[in-house]
C-alpha positions, 0 to 999 in steps of 0.5 A, a space after each residue: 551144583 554137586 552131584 552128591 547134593 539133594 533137596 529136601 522138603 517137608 509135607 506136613 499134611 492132616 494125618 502125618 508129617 513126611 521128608 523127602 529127599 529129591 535128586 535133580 531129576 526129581 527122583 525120590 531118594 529118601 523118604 520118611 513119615 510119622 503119623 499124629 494124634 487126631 483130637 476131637 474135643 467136641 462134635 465137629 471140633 478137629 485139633 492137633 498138638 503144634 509139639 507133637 507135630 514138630 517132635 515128628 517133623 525132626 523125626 523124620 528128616 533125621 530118619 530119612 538122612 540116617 537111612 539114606 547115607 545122607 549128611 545134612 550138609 549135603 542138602 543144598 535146601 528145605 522147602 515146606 509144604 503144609 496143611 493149610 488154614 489150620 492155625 498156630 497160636 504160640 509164644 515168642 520167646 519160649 516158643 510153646 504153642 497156647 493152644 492146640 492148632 485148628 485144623 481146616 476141617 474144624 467147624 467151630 466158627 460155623 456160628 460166626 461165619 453164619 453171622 457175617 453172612 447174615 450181615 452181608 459181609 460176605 461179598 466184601 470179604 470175598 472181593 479181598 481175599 478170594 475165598 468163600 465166608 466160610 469156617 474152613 479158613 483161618 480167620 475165625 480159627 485166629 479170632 477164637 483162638 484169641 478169645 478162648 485160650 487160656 491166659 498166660 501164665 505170669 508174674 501177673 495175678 491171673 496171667 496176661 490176656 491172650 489179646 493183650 500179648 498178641 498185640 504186642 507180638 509177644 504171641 505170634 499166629 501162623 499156618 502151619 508153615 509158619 509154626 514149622 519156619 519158626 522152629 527151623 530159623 526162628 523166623 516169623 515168616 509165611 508165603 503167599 499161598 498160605 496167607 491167601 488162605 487165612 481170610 485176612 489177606 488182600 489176594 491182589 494188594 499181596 497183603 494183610 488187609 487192615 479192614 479185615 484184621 478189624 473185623 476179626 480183631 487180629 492184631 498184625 503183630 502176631 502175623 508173619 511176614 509175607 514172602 514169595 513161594 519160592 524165596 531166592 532171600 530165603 526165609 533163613 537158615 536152619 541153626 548149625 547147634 540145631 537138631 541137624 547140625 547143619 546151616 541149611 536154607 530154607 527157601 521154599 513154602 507152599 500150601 500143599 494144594 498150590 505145591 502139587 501145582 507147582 510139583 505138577 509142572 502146572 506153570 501155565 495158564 489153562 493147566 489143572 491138577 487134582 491132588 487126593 489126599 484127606 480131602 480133593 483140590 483141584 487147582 486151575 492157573 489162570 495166569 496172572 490174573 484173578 479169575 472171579 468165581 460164579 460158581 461157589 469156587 475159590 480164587 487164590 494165589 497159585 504161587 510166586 517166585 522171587 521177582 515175579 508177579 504172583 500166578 493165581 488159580 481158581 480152586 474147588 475144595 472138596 473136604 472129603 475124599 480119602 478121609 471117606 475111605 478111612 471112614 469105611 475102614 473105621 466101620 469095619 467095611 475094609 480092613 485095608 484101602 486096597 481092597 477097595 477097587 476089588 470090592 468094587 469090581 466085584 459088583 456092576 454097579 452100586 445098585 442105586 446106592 449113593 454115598 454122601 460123604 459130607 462129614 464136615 460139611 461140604 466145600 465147593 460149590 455148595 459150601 454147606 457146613 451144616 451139610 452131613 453124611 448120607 448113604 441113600 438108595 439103600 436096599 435089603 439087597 444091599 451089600 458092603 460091595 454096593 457102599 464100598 464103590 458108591 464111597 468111590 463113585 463119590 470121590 469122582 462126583 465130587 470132582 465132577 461138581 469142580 469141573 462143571 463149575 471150573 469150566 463155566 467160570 474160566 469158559 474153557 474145556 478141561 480136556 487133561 487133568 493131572 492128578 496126584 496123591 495117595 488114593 490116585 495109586 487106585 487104578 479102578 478110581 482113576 478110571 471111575 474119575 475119567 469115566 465121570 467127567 469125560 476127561 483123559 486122567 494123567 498119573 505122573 511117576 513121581 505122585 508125591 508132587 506136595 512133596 516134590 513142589 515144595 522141593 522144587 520151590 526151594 531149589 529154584 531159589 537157591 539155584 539147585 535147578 536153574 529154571 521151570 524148564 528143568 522141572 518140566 523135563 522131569 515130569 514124566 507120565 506113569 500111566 494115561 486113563 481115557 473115558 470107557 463109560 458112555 456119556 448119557 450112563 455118566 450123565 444119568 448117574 451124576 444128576 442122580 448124584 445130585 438128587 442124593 447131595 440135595 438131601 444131606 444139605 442143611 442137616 445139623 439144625 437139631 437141638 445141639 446143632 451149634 456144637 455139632 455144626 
């Protein structure tokens, strides 16, 4: 390996897409990032432009090489991590999406996903794939996808059907990895990670599940082919007549909450992560084996190198955390996420006021989709101070619902929790987490951890560091949190917590509702 070589990785999140480049102690040497349109056609519905997205991905690895002295060559891989679930429909040849991408927090397909639970088909589909019934995951997204898109324009009169060129695999389906590989190597290829969140894949076979693609009427055609995370066959190389001029490898994808695993050094079972972006996921390995859920958590593929069997975590999503700081932005509370922590330390308390930030429904452990935002407690006494840190204090409740139900599936006691992400920059909000569950927070130095597992994935499958032990001897503490708050204060507030979660669940049910859910 030359000193002079670096590894990259492109994260591709819900609000922007970003480039880093990574030396081989794991230290941030370049670093680039554009944010994308949000499109919400409808109440409740959350699209992005597949182009757009991948106009700016070019952008900002050209930016960050440019600004950094950095030939292309000079990149010994790519890995990619990603917004996962949101889904891709596009056509093979010409490689234009059919449709804007879903997102994950589209709601949509609540409808759908009500009526296969009516039908008790949820325990089956729980039982293969690991993952709640739940509009959030990709399958609903690919089955609207193919019954609503616009025909394709042909020679044709009327156009070909959408269902009828899929199956042909003249059109393919894809996470946004798979859009972002495509348009790297013309490959049509996902990890595992990212398949165990489309609600069509076998957790424990590793496959697409033929009963399951049924049930949604998804063609295989049009799905990628599984690969490990960390791929020593690689996915394939970038086109040397491509926009960086260069032959390069791309080897690595994970699902940005499994790379923040990875980047976290979180190889061994019992180790846990909690990563704060748009929404939280907190990510328990559990080892090679599947950990069923009691508790309204996930279970999913951690990741998998190449030759190894798959390492699986139990996972709790939560969909809003950073995106509930956005919103008091968006309603003129703040002007800028910073001011936050001061806001909230200039009161003792919120007052009795409790924020419910269920704007898309809720995750783990409740999985309510028709759940919605609620700020109770509320006084004439009241002050933006008392919402600013109650949105704060909800951040770290929400993470305590994961853990009181994490530790009761795995029958462990989770004593340390790494976490990572923008808002973990928030000293009074990690402090506020510590507080909350009674566990010491551990910030590492280098928080870009997506980033930088999606990094590592790549680089370990093309030999730029030679094992997991390399890794661990990069990551390094920036700064420890201990719990301050005395256990029955914590206790007291987090039962009242739920007293306010009870009254923002099952809320959309007006006239409408079926738009809004």
């Amino acid at each position: 390996m030359s000193e002079h070589t670096y590894v990259g990785a492109v994260d591709q999140g819900t609000t922007g897409t970003r480039f880093m480049l990574f030396d081989d102690a794991g230290q941030v040497v370049a670093d680039a990032y554009e944010k994308h349109e949000q499109y919400y056609p409808e109440p409740g519905w959350v699209e992005h432009d597949p182009v757009e997205i991948w106009e700016n991905t070019t952008a900002v690895v050209t930016q960050a090489l440019r600004e950094a002295g950095i030939d292309a060559g000079q990149l010994a891989g790519i890995g990619i991590t990603n917004q996962r679930e949101t889904t891709v429909l596009w056509d093979a040849t010409t490689g234009q999406p059919v449709h804007r991408a879903l997102v994950w927090q589209d709601r949509r397909t609540t409808d759908r996903v009500e009526a296969l639970r009516a039908a008790g088909k949820d325990g089956w589909i729980r039982e293969r794939t690991g993952l709640e019934c739940d509009a959030y995951f990709s399958a609903t997204k690919a089955e609207w996808l193919l019954d609503n898109a616009d025909p394709i324009e042909t020679d044709r009169a009327g156009g070909a059907d959408v269902r009828e060129r899929a199956a042909a695999g003249e059109l393919l389906l894809g996470t946004i990895d798979s859009w972002l590989v495509f348009n790297l190597t013309g490959a049509h290829v996902t990890d595992v990670t990212n398949a165990s969140r489309t609600m069509l894949f076998d957790i424990h076979d590793l496959a697409w599940d033929d009963e399951l693609l049924a049930e949604f009427d998804v063609p295989r055609a049009a799905l990628p082919e599984v690969r490990p995370s960390s791929d020593s066959s690689y996915y394939g190389y970038t086109d040397p007549d491509g926009f960086l001029g260069a032959e390069v490898p791309v080897a690595g994808a994970l699902g940005d909450q499994q790379a923040a695993l990875f980047g976290q050094c979180c190889f061994d079972a019992g180790d846990a992560k909690n990563t704060y972006g748009t929404g939280s996921f907190f990510l328990l390995n559990t080892g090679p084996e599947a950990v069923d859920s009691d508790h309204g958590l996930l279970t999913t593929v951690g990741f998998q190198r190449s030759g190894e069997p798959a390492q699986y975590a139990l996972e709790g999503s939560i969909f809003v955390t950073g995106a509930a700081i956005e919103w008091l932005a968006d309603i003129d509370l703040i002007e800028d996420p910073a001011e936050t922590a001061e806001l909230a330390r200039s009161v003792d308390s919120t007052d009795g006021v409790y924020v419910v930030p269920a704007f898309t429904g809720l995750g783990a452990p409740h999985w309510d989709g028709r759940a919605r935002g609620t700020v109770v407690g509320m006084t004439r006494g009241t002050r933006k101070a008392h919402i600013v840190r109650a949105t704060l204090e909800a951040i770290a409740y929400q993470t305590r619902d994961i853990v009181e139900a994490m530790e009761a599936d795995a029958g462990i006691d989770i004593r340390r929790l790494r976490v990572d992400g923008g808002a973990v920059k928030n000293n009074f909000l990690c402090q506020l987490q510590a507080d909350s569950i009674g566990t010491d927070i551990v910030r590492p130095e280098v928080d870009e951890t997506t980033a930088l597992g999606a990094a590592y994935a790549a680089g370990l499958a093309v030999g730029y560091w030679n094992g997991i032990d390399d890794l661990r001897e990069n990551w390094q503490v920036d700064r420890e949190f201990t719990p301050s708050l005395d256990r029955a204060t914590a206790d007291r507030r987090y039962e009242r917590w739920g007293e306010a979660v009870e009254r923002s669940l099952d809320w959309a049910r007006d006239e409408g509702s079926d738009r809004s859910a």
